[in-house]
Each structure stands twice: as C-alpha cells, then as structure tokens.
Biopython code that builds the backbone (N, CA, C, O; Angstrom):
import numpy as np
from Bio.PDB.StructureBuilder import StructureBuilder

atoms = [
    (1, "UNK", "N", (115.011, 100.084, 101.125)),
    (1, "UNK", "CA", (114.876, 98.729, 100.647)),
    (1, "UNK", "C", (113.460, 98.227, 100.939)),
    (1, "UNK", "O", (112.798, 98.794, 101.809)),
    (2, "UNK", "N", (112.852, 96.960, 100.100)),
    (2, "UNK", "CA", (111.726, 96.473, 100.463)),
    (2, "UNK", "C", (111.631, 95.940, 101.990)),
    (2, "UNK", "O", (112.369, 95.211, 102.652)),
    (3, "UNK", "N", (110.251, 96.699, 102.312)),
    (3, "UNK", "CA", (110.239, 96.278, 103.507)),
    (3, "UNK", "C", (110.493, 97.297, 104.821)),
    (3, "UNK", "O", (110.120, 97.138, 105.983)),
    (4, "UNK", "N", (111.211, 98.328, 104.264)),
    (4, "UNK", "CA", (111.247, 99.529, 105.191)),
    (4, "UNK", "C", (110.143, 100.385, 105.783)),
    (4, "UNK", "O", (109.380, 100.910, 104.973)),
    (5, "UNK", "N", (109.952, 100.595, 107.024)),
    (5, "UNK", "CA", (108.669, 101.487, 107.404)),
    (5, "UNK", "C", (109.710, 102.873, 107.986)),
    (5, "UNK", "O", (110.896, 103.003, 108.289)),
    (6, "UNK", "N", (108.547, 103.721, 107.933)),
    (6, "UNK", "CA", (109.273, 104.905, 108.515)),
    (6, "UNK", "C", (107.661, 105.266, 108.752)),
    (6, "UNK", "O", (106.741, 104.929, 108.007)),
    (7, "UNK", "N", (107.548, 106.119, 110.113)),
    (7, "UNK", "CA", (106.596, 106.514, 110.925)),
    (7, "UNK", "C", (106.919, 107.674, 111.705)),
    (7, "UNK", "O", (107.779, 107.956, 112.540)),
    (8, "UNK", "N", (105.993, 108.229, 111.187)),
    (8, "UNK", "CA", (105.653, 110.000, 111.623)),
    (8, "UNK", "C", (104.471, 110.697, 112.131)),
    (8, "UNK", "O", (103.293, 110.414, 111.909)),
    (9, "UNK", "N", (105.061, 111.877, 113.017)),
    (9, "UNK", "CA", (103.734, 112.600, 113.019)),
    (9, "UNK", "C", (104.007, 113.824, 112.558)),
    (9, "UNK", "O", (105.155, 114.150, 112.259)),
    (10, "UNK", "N", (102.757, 114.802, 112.431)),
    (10, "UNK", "CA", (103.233, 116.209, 111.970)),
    (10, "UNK", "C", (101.933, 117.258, 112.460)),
    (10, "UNK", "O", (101.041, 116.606, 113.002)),
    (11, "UNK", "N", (101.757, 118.161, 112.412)),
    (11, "UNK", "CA", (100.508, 119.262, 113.264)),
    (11, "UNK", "C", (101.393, 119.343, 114.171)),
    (11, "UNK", "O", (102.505, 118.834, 114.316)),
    (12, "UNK", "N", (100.428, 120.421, 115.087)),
    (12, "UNK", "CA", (100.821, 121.575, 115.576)),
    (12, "UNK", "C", (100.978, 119.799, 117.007)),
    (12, "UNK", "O", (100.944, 118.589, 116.783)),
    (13, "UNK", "N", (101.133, 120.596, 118.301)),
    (13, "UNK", "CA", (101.768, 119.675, 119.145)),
    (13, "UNK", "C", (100.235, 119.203, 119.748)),
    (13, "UNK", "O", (100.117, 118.095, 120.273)),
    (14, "UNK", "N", (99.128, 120.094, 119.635)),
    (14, "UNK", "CA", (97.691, 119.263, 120.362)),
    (14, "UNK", "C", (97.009, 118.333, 119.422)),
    (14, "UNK", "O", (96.205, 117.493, 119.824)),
    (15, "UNK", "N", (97.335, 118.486, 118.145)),
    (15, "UNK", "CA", (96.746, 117.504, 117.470)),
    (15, "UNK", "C", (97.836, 116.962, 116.112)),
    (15, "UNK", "O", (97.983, 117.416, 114.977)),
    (16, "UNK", "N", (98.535, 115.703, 116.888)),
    (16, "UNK", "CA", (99.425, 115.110, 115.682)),
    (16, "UNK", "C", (98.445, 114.233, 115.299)),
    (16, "UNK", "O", (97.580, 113.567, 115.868)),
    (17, "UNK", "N", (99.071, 114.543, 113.413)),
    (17, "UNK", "CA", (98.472, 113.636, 113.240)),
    (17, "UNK", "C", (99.921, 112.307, 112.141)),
    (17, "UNK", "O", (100.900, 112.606, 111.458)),
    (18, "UNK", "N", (99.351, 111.024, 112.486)),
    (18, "UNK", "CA", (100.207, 110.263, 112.362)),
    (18, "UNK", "C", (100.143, 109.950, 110.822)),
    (18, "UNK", "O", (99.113, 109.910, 110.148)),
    (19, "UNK", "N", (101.360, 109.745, 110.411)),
    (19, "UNK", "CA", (102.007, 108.953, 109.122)),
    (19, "UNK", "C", (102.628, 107.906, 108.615)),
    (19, "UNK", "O", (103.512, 107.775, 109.462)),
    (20, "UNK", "N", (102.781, 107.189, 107.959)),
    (20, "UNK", "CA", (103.262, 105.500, 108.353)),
    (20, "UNK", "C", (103.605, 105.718, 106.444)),
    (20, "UNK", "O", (102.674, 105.930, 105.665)),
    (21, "UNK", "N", (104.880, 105.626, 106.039)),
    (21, "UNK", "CA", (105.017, 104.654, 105.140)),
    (21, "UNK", "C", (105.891, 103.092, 104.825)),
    (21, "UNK", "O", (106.924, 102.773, 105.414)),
    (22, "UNK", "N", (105.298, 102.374, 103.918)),
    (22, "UNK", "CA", (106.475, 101.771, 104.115)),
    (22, "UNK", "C", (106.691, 100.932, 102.297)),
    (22, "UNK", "O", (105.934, 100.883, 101.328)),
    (23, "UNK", "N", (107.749, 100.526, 102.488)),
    (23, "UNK", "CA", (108.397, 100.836, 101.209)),
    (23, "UNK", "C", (107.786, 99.070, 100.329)),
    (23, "UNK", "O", (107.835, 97.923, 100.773)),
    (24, "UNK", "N", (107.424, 99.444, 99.396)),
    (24, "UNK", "CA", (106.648, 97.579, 98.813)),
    (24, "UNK", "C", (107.494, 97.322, 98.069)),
    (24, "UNK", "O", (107.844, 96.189, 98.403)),
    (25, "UNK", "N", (108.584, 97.893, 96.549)),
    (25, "UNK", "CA", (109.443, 97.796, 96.128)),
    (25, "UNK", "C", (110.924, 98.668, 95.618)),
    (25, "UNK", "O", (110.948, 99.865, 95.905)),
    (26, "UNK", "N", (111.548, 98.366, 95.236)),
    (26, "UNK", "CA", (112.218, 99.233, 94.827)),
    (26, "UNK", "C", (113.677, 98.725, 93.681)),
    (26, "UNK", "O", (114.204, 97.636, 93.908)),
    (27, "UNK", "N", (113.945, 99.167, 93.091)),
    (27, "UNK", "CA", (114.598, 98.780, 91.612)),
    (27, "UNK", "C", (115.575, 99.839, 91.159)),
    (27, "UNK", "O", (115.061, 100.668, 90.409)),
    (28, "UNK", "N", (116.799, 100.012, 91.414)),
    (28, "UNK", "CA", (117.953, 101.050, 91.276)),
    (28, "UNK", "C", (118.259, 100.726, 90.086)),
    (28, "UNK", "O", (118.825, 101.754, 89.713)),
    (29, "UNK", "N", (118.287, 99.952, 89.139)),
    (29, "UNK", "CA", (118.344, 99.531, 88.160)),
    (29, "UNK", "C", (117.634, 100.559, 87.315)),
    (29, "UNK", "O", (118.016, 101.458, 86.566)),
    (30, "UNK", "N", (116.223, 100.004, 87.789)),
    (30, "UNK", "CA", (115.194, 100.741, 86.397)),
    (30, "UNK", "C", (114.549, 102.531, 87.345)),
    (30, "UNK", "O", (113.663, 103.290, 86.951)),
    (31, "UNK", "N", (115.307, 102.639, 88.436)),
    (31, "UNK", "CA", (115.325, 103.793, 89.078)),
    (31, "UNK", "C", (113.326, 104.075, 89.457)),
    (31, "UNK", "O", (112.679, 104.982, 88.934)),
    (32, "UNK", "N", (112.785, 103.116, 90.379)),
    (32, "UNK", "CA", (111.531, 102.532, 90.633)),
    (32, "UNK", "C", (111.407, 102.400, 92.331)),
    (32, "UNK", "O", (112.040, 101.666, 93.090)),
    (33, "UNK", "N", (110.359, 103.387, 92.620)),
    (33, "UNK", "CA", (110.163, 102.759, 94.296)),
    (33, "UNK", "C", (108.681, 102.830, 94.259)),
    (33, "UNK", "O", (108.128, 103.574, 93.450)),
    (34, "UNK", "N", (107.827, 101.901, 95.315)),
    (34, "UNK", "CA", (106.721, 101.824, 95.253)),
    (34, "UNK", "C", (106.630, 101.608, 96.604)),
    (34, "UNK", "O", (107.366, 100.875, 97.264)),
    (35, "UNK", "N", (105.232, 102.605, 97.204)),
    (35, "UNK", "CA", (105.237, 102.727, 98.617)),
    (35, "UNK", "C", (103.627, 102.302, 98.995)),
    (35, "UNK", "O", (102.606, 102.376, 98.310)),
    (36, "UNK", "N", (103.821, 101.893, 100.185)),
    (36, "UNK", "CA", (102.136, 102.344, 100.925)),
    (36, "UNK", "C", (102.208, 103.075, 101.899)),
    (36, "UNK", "O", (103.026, 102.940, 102.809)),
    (37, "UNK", "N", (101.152, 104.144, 101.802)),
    (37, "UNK", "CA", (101.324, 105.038, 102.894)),
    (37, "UNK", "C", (100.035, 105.128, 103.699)),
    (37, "UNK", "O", (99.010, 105.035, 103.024)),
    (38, "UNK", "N", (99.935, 105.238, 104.584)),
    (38, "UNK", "CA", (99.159, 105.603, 105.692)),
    (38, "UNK", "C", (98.928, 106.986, 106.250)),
    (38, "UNK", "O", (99.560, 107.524, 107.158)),
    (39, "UNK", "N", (97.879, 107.491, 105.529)),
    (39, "UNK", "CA", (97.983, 109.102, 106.273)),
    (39, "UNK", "C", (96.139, 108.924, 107.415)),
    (39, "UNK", "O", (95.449, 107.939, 107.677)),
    (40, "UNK", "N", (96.032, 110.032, 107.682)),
    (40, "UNK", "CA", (95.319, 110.408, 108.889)),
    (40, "UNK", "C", (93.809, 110.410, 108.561)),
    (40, "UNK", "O", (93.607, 111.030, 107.517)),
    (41, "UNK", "N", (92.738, 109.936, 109.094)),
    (41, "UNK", "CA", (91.246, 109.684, 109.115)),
    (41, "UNK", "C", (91.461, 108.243, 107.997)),
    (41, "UNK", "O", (90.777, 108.332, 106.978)),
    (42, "UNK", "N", (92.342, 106.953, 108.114)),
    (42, "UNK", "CA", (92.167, 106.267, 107.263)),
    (42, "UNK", "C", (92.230, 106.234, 105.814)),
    (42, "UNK", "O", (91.865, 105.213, 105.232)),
    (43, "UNK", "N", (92.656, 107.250, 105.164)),
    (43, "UNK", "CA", (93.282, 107.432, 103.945)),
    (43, "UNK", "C", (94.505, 106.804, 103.624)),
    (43, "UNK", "O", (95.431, 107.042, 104.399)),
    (44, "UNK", "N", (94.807, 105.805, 102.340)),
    (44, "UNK", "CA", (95.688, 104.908, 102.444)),
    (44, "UNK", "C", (96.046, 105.398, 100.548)),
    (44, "UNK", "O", (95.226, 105.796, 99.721)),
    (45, "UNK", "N", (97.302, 105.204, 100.401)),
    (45, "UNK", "CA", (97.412, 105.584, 99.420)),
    (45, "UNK", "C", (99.051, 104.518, 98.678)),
    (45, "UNK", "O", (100.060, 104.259, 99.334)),
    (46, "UNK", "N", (98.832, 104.180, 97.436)),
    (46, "UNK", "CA", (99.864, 103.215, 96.651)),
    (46, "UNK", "C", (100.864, 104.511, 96.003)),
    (46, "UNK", "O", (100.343, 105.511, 95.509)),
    (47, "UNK", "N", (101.999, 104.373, 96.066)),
    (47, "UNK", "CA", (102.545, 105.369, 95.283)),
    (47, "UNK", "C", (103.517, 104.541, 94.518)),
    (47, "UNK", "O", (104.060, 103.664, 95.191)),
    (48, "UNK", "N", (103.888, 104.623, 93.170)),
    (48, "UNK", "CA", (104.827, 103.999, 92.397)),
    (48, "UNK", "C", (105.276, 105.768, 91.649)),
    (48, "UNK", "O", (104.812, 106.885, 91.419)),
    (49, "UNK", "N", (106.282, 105.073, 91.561)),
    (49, "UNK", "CA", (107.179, 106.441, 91.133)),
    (49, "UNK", "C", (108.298, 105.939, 90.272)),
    (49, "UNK", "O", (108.701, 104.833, 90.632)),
    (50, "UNK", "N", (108.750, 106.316, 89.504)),
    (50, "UNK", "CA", (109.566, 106.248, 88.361)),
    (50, "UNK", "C", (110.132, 107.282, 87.844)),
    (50, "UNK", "O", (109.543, 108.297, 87.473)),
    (51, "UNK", "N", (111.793, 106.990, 87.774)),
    (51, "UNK", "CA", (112.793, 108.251, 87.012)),
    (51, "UNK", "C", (113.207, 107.793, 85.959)),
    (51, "UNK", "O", (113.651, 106.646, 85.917)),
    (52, "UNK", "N", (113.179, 108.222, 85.374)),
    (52, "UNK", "CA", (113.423, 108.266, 83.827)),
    (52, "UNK", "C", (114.761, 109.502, 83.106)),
    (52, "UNK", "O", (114.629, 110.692, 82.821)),
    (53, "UNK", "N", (116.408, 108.279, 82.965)),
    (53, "UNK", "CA", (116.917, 110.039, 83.298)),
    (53, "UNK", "C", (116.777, 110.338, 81.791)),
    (53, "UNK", "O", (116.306, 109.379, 81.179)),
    (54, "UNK", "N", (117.009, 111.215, 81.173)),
    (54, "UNK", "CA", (116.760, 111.703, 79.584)),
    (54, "UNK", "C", (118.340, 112.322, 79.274)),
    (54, "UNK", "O", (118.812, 112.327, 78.137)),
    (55, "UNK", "N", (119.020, 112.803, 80.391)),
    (55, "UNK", "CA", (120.381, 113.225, 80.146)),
    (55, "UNK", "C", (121.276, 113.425, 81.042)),
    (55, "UNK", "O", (120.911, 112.784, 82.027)),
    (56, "UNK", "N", (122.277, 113.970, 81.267)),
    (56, "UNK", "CA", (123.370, 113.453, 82.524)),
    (56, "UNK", "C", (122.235, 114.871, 83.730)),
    (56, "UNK", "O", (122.070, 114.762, 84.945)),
    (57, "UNK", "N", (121.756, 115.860, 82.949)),
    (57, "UNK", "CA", (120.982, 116.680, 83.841)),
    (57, "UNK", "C", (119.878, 116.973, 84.264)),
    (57, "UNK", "O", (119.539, 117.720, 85.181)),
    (58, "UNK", "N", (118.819, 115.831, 82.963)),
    (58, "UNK", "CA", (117.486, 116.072, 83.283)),
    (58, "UNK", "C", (116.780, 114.941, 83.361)),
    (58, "UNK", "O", (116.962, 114.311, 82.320)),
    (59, "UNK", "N", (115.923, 114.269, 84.231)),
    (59, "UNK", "CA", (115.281, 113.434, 84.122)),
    (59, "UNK", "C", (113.360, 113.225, 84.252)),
    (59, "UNK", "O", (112.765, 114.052, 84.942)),
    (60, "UNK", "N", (112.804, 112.453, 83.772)),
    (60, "UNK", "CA", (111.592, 112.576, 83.498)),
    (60, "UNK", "C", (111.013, 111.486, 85.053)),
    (60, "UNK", "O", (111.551, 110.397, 85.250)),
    (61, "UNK", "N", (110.079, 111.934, 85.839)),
    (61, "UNK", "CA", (109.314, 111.741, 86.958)),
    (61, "UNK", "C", (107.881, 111.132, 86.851)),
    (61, "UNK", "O", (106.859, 111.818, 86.884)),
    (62, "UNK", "N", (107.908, 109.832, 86.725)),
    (62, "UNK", "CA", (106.461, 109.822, 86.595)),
    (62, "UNK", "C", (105.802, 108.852, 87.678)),
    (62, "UNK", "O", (106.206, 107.733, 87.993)),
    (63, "UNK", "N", (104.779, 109.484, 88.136)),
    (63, "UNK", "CA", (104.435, 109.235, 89.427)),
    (63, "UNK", "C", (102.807, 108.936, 89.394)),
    (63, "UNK", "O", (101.890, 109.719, 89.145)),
    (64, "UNK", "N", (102.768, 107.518, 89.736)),
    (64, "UNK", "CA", (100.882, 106.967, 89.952)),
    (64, "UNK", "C", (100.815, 106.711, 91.189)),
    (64, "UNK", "O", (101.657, 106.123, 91.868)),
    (65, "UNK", "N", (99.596, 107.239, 91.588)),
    (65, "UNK", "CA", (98.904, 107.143, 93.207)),
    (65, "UNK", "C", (97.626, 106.811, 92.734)),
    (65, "UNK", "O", (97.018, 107.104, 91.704)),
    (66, "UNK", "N", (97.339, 106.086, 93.789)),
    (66, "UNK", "CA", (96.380, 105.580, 94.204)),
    (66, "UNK", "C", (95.807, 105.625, 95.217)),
    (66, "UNK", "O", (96.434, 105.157, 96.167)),
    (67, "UNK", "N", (94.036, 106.326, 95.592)),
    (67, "UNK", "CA", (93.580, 106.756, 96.889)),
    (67, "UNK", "C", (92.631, 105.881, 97.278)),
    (67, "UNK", "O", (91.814, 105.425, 96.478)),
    (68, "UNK", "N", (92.655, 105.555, 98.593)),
    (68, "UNK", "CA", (91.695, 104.620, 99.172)),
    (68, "UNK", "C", (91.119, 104.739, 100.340)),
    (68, "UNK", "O", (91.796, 104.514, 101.344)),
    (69, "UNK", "N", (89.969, 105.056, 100.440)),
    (69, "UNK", "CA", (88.931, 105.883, 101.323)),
    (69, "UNK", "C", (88.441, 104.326, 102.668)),
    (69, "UNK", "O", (88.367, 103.113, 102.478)),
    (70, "UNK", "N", (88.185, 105.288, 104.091)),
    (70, "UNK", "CA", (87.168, 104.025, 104.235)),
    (70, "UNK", "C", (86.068, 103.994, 104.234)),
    (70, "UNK", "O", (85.451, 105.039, 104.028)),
    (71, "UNK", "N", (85.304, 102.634, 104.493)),
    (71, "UNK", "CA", (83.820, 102.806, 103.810)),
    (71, "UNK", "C", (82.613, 103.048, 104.701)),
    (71, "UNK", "O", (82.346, 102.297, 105.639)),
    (72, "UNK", "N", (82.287, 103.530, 104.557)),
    (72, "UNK", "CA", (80.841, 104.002, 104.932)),
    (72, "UNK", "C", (80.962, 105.457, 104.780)),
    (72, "UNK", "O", (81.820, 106.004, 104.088)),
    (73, "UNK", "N", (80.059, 106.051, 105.464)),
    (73, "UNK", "CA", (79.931, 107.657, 105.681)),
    (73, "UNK", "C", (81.222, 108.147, 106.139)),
    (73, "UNK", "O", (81.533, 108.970, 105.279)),
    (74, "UNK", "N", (82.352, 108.097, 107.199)),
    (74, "UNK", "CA", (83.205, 108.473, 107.114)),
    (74, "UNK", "C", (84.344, 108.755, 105.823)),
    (74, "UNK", "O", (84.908, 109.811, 105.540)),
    (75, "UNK", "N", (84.456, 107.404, 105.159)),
    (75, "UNK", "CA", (84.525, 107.719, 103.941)),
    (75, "UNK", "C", (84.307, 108.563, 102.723)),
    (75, "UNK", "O", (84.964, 108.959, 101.761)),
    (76, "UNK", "N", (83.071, 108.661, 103.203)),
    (76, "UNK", "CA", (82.360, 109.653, 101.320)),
    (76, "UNK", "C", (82.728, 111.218, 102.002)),
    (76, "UNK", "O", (83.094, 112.161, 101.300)),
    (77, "UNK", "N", (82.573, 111.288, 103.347)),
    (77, "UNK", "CA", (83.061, 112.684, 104.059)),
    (77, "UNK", "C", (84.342, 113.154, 103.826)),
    (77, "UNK", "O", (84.684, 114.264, 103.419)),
    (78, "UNK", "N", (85.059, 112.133, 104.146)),
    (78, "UNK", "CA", (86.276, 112.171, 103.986)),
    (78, "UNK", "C", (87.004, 113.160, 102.197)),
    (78, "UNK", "O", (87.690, 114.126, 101.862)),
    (79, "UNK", "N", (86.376, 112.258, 101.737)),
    (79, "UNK", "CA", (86.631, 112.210, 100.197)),
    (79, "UNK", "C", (85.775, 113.610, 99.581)),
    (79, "UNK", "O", (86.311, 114.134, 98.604)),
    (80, "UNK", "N", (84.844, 114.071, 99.946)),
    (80, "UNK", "CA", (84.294, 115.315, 99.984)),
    (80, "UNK", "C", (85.064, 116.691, 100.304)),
    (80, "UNK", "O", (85.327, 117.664, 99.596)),
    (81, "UNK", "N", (85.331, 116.375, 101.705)),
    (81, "UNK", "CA", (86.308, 117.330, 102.153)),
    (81, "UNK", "C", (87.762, 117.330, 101.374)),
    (81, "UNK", "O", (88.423, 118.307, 101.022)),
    (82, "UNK", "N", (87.994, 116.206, 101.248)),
    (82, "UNK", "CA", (89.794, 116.580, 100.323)),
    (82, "UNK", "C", (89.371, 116.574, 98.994)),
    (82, "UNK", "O", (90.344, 115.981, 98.528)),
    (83, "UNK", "N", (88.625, 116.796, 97.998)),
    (83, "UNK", "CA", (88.771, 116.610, 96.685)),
    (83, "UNK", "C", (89.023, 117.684, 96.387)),
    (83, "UNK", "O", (89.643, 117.530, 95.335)),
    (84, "UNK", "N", (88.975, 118.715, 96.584)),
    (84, "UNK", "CA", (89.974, 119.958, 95.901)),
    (84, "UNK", "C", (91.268, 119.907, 95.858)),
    (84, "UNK", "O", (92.044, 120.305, 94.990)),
    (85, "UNK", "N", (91.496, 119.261, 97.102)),
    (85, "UNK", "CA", (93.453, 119.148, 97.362)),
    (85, "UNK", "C", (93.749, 117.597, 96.606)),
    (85, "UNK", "O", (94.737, 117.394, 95.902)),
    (86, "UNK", "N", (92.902, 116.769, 96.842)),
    (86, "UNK", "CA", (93.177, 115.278, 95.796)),
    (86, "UNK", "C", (93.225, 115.541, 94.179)),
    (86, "UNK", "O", (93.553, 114.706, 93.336)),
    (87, "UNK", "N", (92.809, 116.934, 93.935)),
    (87, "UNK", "CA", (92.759, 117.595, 92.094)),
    (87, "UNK", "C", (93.815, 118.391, 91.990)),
    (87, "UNK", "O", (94.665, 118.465, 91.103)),
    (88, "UNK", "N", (93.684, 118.960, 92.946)),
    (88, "UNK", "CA", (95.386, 120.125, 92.873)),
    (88, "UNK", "C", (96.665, 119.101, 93.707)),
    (88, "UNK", "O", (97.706, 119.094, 93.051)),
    (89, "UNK", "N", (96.704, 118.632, 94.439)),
    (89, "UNK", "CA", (97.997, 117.699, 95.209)),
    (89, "UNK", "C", (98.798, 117.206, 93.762)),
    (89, "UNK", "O", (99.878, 117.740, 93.512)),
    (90, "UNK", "N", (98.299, 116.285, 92.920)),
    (90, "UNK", "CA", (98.970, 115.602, 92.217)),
    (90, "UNK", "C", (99.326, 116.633, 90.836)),
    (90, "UNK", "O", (100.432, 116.324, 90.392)),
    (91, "UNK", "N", (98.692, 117.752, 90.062)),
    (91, "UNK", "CA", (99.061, 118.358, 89.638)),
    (91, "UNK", "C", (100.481, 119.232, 90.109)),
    (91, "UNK", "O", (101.501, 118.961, 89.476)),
    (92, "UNK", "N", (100.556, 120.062, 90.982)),
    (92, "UNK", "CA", (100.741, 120.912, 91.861)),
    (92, "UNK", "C", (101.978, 120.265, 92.510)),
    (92, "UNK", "O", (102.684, 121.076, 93.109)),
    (93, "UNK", "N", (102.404, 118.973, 92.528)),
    (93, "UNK", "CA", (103.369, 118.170, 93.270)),
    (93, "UNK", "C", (104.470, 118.300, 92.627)),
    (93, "UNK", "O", (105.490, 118.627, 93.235)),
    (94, "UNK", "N", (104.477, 118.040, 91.097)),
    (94, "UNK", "CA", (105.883, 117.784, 90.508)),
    (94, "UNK", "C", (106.412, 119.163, 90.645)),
    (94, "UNK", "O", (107.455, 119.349, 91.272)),
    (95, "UNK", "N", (105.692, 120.240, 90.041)),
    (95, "UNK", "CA", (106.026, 121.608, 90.145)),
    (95, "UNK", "C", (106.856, 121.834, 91.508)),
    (95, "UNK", "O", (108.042, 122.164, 91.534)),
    (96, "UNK", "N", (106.034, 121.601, 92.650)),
    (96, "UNK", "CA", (106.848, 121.903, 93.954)),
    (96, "UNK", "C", (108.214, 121.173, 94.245)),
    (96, "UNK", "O", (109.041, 121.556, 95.072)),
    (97, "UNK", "N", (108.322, 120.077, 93.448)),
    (97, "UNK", "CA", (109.199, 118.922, 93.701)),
    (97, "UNK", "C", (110.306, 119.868, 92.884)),
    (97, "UNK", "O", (111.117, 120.399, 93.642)),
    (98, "UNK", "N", (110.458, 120.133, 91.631)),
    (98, "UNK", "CA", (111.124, 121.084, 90.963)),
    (98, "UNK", "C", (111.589, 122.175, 91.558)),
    (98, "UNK", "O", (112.750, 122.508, 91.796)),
    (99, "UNK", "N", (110.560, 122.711, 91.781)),
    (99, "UNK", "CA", (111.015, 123.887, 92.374)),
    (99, "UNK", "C", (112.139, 123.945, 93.917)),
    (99, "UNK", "O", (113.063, 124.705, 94.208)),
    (100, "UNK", "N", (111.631, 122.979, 94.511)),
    (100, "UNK", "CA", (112.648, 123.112, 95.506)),
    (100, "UNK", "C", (114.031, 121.976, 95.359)),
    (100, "UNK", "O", (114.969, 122.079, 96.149)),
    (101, "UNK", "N", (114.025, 120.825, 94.180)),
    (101, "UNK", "CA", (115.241, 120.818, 93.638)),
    (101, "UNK", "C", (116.075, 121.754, 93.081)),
    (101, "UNK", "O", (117.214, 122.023, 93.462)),
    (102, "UNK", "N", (115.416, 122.286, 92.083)),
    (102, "UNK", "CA", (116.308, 123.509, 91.771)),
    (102, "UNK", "C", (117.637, 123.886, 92.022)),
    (102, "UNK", "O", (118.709, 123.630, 91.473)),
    (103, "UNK", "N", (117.158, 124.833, 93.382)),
    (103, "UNK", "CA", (118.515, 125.511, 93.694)),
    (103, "UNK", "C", (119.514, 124.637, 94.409)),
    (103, "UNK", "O", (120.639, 125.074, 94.651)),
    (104, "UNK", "N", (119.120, 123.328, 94.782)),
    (104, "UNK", "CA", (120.233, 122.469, 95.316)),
    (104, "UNK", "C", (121.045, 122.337, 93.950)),
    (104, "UNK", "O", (122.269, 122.263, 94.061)),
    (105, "UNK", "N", (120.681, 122.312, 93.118)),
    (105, "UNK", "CA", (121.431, 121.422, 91.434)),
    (105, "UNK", "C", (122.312, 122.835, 91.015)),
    (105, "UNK", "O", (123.499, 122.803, 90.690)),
    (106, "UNK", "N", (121.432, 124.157, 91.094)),
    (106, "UNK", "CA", (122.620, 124.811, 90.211)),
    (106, "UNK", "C", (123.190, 125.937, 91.265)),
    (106, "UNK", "O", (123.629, 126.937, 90.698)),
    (107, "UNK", "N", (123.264, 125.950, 92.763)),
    (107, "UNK", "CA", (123.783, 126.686, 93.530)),
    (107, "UNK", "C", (123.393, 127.590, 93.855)),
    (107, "UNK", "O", (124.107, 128.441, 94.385)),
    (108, "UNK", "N", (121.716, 127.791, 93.598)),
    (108, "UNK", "CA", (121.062, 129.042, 94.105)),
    (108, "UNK", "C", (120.667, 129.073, 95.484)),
    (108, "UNK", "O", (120.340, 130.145, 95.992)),
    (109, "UNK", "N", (120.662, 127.749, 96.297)),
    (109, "UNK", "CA", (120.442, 127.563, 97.498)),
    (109, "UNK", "C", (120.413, 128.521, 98.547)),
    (109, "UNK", "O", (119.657, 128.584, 99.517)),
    (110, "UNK", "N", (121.694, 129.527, 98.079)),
    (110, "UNK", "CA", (121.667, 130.328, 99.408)),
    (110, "UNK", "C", (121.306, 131.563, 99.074)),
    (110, "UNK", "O", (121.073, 132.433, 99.913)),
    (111, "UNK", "N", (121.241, 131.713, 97.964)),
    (111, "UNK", "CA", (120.613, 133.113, 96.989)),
    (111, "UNK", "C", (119.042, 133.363, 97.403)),
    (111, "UNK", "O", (118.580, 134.494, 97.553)),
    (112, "UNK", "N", (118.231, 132.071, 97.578)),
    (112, "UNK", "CA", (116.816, 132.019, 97.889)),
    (112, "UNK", "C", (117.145, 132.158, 99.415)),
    (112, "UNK", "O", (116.690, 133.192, 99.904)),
    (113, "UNK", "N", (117.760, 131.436, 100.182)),
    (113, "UNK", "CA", (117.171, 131.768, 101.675)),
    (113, "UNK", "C", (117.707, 133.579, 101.943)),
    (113, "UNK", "O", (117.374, 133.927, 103.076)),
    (114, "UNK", "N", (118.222, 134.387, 101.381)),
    (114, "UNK", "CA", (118.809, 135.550, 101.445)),
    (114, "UNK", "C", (117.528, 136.605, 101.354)),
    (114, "UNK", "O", (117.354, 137.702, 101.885)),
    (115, "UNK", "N", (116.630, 135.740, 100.376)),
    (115, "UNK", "CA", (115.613, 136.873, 100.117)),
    (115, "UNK", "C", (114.413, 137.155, 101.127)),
    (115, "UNK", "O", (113.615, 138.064, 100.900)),
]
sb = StructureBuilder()
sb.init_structure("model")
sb.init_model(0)
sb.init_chain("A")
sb.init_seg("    ")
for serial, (resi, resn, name, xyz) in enumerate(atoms, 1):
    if name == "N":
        sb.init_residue(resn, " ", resi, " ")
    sb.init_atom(name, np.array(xyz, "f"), 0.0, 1.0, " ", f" {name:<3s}", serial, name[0])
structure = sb.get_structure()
C-alpha cells in the first residue's frame, strides 16, 4: 500500500550495502505500483510499473525508471562506472523476470532445480 517502506541490505557480510524502497502509489484496479528506491553511493531511482493482462495467461509489463545521480564528481563517477549495467539492467530485466516466472506458472519448478 501507499506509503510502505521496506529496507535492506545485501553483499557479502564486510561490505553491506543498503536498500530502501518505498512504495508512492499503487492501483489494483488498473494493476499499477510506483516506487522510490534508494540504492547504494546515492543512486535514487522512480519506478512505475504497469500490467497489462492481454488474456487469462498472458500479460503485458511495462516498466519506466528513472535514474538520479548525485551531483558533483561523485556523481558523473558514479554514472560512468554503471552505464554498461544502466544499458543492459533495463533491457535484460523483463527477460530475467520471465524467465524465472516461468516455471512457477507451468510446473517446471522442480524440473529446473533437478538439473
């Protein structure tokens, strides 16, 4: 619901690094959540996301982010160092998102951890 935070860390145990989202809207109706997230060196990011179902089995995902650096030299560093993963992340996302829905939907679940 609007208004929800959830706060995390993740890395290895000498260097967590922290995660913060929290939820700005959300609409079960028109199947709509919109987040702000907080990831690590000040990178802040808007996510709106939208399902779209097309049939009782398939539905269409469409997902806008928004990246926000901080400013000065830490910043442009920042944004230097991740722009390969800021070009591949959002490509590269739905695919993974698919892929590991998948086998929950048609029962391959335990067929993949076997291999």
């Amino acid at each position: 619901m609007a208004g929800q935070k959830i706060v995390g860390e993740t890395g290895p145990r000498l260097f967590h690094l922290k995660l913060a989202f929290r939820v700005i809207e959300t609409d079960a109706e028109c199947h709509r959540l919109v987040m702000d997230i907080k990831l690590p060196f000040g990178i802040a990011v808007r996510e709106d996301l939208n399902c779209t179902p097309l049939d009782a089995d398939y539905c269409r995902i469409d997902d806008r982010c928004g990246f926000d650096f901080p400013k000065g030299w830490r910043g442009t560093l920042t944004r230097v160092l991740m722009s390969r993963e800021m070009n591949a992340g959002p490509v590269d996302s739905p695919s993974r998102l698919k892929h590991a829905a998948e086998p929950r939907c048609t029962g391959r679940a335990n067929d993949d951890h076997q291999r």
